[in-house]
N, C-alpha and C positions, 0 to 999 in steps of 0.2 A: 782130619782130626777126629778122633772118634768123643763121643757125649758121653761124659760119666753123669755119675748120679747126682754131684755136685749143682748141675742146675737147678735142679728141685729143694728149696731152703725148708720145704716139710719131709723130704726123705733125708735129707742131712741132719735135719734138728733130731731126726728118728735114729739114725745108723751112725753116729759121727763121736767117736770119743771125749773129742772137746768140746761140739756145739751140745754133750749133753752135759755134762761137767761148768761149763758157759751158763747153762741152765739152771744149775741145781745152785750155783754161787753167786753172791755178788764180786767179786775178784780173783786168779789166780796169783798166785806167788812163783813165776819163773825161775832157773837157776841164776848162775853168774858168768863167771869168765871159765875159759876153755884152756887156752895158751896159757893166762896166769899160772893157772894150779900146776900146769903140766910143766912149766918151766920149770917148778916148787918142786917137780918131784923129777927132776934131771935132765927133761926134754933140752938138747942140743940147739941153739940157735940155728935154724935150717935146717932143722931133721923133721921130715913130715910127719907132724902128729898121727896122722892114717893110718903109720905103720904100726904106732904100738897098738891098734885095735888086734894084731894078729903075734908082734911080739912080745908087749907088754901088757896080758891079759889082764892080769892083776892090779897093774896101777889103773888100768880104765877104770877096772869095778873101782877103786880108791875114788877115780874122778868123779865117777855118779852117785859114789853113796853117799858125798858130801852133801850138796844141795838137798839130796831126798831126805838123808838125818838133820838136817836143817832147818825142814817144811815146805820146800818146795813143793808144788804141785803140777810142775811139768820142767822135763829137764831136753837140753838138745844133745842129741849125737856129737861124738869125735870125729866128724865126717866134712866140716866146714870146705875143706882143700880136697874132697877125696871127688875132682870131675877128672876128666882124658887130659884138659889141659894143663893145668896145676900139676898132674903127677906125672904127665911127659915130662915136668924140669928133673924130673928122679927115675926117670925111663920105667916107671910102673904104669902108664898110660893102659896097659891092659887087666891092673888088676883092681878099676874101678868097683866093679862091683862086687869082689870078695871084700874089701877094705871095707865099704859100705855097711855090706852084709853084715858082716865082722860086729863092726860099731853098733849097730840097731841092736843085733844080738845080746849084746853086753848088757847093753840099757836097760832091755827085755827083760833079762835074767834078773837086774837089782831090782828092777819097777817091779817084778810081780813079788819077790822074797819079801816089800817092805811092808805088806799087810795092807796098802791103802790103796786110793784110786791116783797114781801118775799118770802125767800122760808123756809117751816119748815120745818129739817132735826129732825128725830126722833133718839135721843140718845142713844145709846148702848153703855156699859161698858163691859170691863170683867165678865167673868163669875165669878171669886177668885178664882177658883178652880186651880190645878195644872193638866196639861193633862199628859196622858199615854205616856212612862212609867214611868216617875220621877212621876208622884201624879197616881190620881184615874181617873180622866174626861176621858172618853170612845169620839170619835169623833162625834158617833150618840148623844148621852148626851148633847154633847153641842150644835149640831145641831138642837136639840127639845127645848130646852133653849132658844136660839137665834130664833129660827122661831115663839117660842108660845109668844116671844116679840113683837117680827117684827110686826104679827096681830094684836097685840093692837094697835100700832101704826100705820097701813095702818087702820082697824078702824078708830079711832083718827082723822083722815086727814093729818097725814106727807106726804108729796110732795116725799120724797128722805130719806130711812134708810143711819142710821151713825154711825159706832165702830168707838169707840176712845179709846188711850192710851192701846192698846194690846202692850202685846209684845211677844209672840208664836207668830209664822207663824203658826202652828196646829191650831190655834181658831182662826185668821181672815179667813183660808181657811174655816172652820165649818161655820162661818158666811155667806160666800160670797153662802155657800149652802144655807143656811136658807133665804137669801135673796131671791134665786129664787123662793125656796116652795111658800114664800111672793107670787112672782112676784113684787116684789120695786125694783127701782133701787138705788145702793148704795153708800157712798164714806164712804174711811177708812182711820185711820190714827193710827200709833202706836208712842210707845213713847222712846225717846232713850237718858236715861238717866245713863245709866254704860259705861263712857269712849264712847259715841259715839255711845254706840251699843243699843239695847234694853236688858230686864233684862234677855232675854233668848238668847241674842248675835247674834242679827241680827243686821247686819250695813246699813245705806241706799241703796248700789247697794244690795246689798240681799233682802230688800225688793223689789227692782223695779223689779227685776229678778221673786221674788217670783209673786209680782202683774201678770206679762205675763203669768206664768205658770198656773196661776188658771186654772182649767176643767170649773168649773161653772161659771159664767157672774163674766164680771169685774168691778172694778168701774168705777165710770165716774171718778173721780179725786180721788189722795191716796195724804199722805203728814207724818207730823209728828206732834203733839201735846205734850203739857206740857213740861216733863222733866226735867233739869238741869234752865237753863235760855234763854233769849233771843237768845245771841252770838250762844250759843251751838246747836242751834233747826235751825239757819240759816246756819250754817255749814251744817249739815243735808240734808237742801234745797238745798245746792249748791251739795250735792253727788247723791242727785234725778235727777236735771238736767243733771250733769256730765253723767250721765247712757244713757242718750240718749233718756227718755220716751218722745210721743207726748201726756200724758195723762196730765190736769191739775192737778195741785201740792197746796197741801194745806200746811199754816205756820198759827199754833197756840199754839204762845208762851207764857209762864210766863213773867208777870208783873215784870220783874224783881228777886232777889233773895229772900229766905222769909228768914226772921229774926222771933226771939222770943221776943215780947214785950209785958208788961204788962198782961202777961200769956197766951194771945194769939199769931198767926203768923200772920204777916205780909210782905207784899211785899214793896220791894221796886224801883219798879219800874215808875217813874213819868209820866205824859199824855206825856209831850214833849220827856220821851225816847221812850214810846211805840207808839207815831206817827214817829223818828226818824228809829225804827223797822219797822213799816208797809211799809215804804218805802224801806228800803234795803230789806222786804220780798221780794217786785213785782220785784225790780233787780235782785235780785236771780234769779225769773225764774216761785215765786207762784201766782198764780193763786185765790186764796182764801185765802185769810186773815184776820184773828183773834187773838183773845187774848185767853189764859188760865186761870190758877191761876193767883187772883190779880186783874184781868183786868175789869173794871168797865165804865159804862156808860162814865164817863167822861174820860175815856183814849180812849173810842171807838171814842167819839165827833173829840178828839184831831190824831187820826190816819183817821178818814173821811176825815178832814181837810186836812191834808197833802197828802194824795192820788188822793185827786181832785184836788191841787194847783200845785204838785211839778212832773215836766216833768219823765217819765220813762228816767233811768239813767244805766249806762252799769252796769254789773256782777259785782258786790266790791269784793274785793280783801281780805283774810281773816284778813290783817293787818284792811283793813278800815272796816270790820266788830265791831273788839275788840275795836277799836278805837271809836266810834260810840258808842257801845253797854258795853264796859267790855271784859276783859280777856273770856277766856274759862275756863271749868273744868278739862279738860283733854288736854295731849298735842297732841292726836290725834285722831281720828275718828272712828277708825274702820279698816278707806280704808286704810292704809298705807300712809295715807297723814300728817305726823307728821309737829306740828306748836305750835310755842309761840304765844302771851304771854297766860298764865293760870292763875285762881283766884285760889287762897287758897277753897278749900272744907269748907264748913260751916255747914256739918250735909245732915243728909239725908232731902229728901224731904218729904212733906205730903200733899197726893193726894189729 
């Protein structure tokens, strides 16, 4: 494995887009959802979003100028699905890194026409695959996966590599490798939607625990993405801070809970909850905040807004969380921190 510059947290905080940006603010404002918007503008159920990086150049720019005319101040690549294995189910497994390329490109182009400082964080998804020993994925496998990504996108012009929605600690560690091969610096975020934990039963202090152990560079900021709902992702946040990290903390939640309507899902999360969420993220403790599933330009508008108006406010209390936001799903987290109130489960999620 080769050393990037990444170990040195005084040549990072020097050369690093977001740890100066990090610097210079007390919070960023992240974008939203990916899939949402794109289904909004005709994306086919099972049609690999990666492709329109190179077919439908124009709705891209559409998808990122949203969040950026928004106030976003960092948005992710159309790149979530673009590794070898996810685009083997579309036999493009070899056109990884143009697809990549493609998407960072895009980003590139809005982010600098917008006149301000964005940052493009280049998206990474799971691999799909299951790691050794429960599935097949070998740790080198997915470290070649995740690097012949990365490339595209340090190509491309992303500022700062981004996994999201993992939930092995075995594949963010594979990553945090592949990011050095890069040399990018990176932030991570998993997703912890089984009672608190991730799918493969990681609770927040496991993560934060996990994040210090890494061998290979850290990120600059970890947090948690998607899962359950709002409520449930801010409990999360408060078990990251609880841990003690001085790393910045990411919260990017669902719009809300989805429903089935009209044969499609929907969220329902409204701009005034998901500005009422952006706020109690930054009390929590995060650091970068964003939306997930659901979350659309006009919820971004409506959590800008309340970010810039409404004074930082002490650590909420998990009642004034549910209060605010809905029940939880589970009646505890993981840590052993058991608490009402809980919503009724309404079906799995869809990613």
């Amino acid at each position: 494995m080769t050393e990037s510059f990444q170990t040195d947290p005084e040549i990072v905080s020097k050369t690093d887009p977001l740890s100066r940006l990090l610097s210079e603010r007390p919070y960023l404002l992240a974008d939203g959802a990916t899939g949402t918007n794109l289904f909004n503008m005709g994306l086919e159920s099972g049609e690999p979003p990666e492709f329109w990086n190179i077919d439908e150049i124009e709705k891209i720019r559409i998808l990122y100028r949203g969040p950026v005319e928004a106030g976003s101040d960092l948005i992710l690549t159309n790149t979530f699905g673009g590794n070898a294995s996810r685009l083997k189910l579309h036999n493009a497994q070899s056109r990884v890194r143009e697809l990549n390329r493609a998407g960072a490109e895009i980003a590139r182009e809005v982010v600098d026409a917008s006149g301000r400082k964005v940052i493009v964080a280049g998206s990474v998804g799971p691999t799909g695959d299951i790691m050794i020993p429960m599935g097949t994925l070998t740790h080198a496998s997915a470290v070649e996966m995740f690097h012949e990504q990365a490339e595209g996108l340090k190509e491309g012009g992303a500022d700062v590599l981004w996994v999201e929605t993992i939930s092995a600690s075995e594949e963010f560690r594979a990553f945090a490798e592949a990011a050095d091969l890069a040399g990018m610096p990176w932030c991570g975020t998993m997703s912890f939607d089984t009672a608190g934990r991730t799918m493969m039963g990681l609770t927040s202090s496991g993560m934060a625990e996990m994040v210090e152990s890494l061998k290979s560079s850290k990120p600059i900021a970890f947090g948690a993405n998607c899962g359950v709902g709002a409520s449930d992702l801010l409990r999360t946040v408060l078990g990251f801070a609880a841990s003690g990290t001085e790393r910045p903390l990411i919260a990017k939640g669902n719009a809300g809970i989805p429903k089935f309507h009209d044969g499609s899902i929907h969220y329902d999360g409204t701009p005034a909850l998901m500005a009422e969420y952006a706020v109690l993220a930054r009390n929590c403790g995060a650091t970068i905040i964003g939306g997930c599933c659901g979350t659309t330009p006009e919820h971004l508008r409506h959590m800008r807004e309340a970010l810039d108006s409404r004074p930082v406010g002490d650590r909420p209390t998990l009642d004034e969380i549910t209060s605010a936001l809905g029940g939880f799903s589970s009646p505890g987290d993981g840590t052993g921190d058991e608490t009402g109130p809980t919503r009724e489960r309404r079906g799995r999620r869809r990613t």
